[in-house]
N, C-alpha and C positions, 0 to 999 in steps of 0.2 A: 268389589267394583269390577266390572267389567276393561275389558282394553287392557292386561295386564300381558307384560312379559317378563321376561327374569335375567338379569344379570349377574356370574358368579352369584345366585345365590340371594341377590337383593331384587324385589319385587318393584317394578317401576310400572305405573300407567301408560299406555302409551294411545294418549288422547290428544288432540287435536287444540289450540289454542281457544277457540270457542268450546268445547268441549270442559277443560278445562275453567275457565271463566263462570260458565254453567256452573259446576260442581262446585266451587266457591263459594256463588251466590247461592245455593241450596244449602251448605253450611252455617252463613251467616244468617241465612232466614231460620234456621234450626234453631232450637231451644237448647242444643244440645255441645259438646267438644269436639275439638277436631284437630288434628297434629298432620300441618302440610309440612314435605320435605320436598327438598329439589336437590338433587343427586346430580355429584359430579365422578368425573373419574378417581378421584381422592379418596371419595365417601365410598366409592364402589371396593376400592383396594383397602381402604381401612376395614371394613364389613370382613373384610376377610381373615383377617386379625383379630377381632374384637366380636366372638359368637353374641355379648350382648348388644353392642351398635348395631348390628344387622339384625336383631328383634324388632329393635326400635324402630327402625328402619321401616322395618315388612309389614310391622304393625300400625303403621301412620297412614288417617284415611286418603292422603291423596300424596303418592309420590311422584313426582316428575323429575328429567331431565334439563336440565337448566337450558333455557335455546332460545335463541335471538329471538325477538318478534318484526 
């Protein structure tokens, strides 16, 4: 996916709320799996500690940043 940047190490989208939404609905229309994450500052310091939560992590198709709308 595009609009990626990296935190210590953990992989976060960094897309836009419609953008987002989009991406969503392109999974749900999908035939197929999908592991959305929304990463807080926790999940970013635990990733750190934990080399397999941060696979999980990096490997989820859609991660974001948890944030107001």
């Amino acid at each position: 996916m595009k609009h990626d940047t990296e935190i210590l190490g953990v992989r976060v989208n960094t897309l836009s709320t419609v953008q987002v939404l989009e991406t969503v609905e392109g999974f749900l229309q999908s035939s197929g799996q999908c592991h959305i994450v929304t990463v807080n500052p926790e999940f970013i310091m635990a990733a750190q500690d934990s080399e397999r939560f941060r696979e999980i992590l990096n490997k989820a198709g859609l991660i974001e940043i948890l944030k107001k709308i």
